[in-house]
C-alpha positions as CSV (number, residue, x, y, z in Angstrom):
1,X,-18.7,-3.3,27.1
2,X,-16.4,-0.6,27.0
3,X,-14.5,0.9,24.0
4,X,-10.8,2.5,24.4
5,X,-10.6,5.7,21.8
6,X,-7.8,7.5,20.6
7,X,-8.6,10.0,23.2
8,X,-9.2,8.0,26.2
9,X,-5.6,7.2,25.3
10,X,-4.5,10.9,25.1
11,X,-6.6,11.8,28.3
12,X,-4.6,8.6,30.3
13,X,-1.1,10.4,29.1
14,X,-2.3,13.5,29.8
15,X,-3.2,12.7,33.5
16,X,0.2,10.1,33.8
17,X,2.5,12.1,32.7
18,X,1.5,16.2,32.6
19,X,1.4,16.8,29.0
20,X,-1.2,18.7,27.6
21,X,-4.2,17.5,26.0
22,X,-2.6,18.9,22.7
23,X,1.1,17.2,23.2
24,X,-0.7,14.0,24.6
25,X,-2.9,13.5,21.1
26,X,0.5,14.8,18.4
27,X,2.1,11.5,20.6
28,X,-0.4,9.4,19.9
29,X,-1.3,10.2,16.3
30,X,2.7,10.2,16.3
31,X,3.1,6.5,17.4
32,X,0.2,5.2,15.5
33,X,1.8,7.2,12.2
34,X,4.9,5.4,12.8
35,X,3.4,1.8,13.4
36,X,1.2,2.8,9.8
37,X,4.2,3.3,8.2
38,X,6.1,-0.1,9.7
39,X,3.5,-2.1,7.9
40,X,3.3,-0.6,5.0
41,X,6.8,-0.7,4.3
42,X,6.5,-4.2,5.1
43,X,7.8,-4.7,8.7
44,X,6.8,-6.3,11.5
45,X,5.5,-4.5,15.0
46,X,6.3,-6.1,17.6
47,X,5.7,-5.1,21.6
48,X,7.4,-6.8,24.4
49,X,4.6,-8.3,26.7
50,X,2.0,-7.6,23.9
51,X,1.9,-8.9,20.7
52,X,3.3,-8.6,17.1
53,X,1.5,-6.8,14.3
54,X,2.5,-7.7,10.4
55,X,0.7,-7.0,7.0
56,X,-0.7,-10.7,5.1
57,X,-0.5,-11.1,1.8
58,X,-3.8,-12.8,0.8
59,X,-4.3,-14.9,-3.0
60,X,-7.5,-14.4,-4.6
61,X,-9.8,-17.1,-3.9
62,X,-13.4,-18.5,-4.9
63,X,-15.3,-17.8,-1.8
64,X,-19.4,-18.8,-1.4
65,X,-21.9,-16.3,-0.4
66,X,-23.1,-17.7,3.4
67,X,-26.6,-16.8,2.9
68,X,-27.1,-17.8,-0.9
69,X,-24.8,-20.3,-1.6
70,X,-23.5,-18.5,-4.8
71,X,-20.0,-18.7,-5.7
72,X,-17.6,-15.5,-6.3
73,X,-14.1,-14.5,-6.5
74,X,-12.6,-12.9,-3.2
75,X,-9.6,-10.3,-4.8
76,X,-6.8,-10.2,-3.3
77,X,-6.2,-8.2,-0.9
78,X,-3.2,-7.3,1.9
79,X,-4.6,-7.5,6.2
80,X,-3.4,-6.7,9.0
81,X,-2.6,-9.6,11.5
82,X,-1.9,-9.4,15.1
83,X,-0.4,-12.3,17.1
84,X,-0.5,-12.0,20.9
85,X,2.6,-13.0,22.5
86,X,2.3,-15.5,25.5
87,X,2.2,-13.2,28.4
88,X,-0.7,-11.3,26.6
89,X,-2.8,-14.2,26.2
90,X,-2.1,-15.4,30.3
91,X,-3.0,-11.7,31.2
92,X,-6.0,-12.0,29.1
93,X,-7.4,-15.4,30.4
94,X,-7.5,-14.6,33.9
95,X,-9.7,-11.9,33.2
């Protein structure tokens, strides 16, 4: 299986649309800064035919080691969440 990088994004830009390899990567480090700070700030992403992206709030918890059995306290904590929108997921699952 594949994996999409940063610069396989820059490269696809690059060859799309004529910028150079250096205006291609400031755009995508630019758009990723900018979806960063969304999130942070407590906003959601959202992308028309993709999905939305939104920061979880998550209460500490007693959680149980898998391989032990052992209890212990999961912190809390703040993740990242993505929700695929419906058009995403048909895309996907005629793959």
């Amino acid at each position: 299986m594949a994996t999409i990088t940063r610069n396989d994004l820059a490269l696809k830009l690059r060859d799309q649309f004529g910028f150079t390899a250096a205006q291609s990567g400031k755009l995508i480090d630019t758009i990723f800064d900018e979806i960063c700070e969304a999130l942070i700030n407590g906003e959601e992403v959202k992308f028309a035919g993709f999905g939305t992206f939104k920061i979880l709030d998550k209460s500490a918890r007693i959680g149980r080691n898998p391989k032990t059995g052992e209890t212990a306290i999961v912190s809390a904590r703040r993740v990242t969440s993505f929700r695929p929108c419906n058009e995403f997921r048909k895309r996907v699952s005629k793959q």
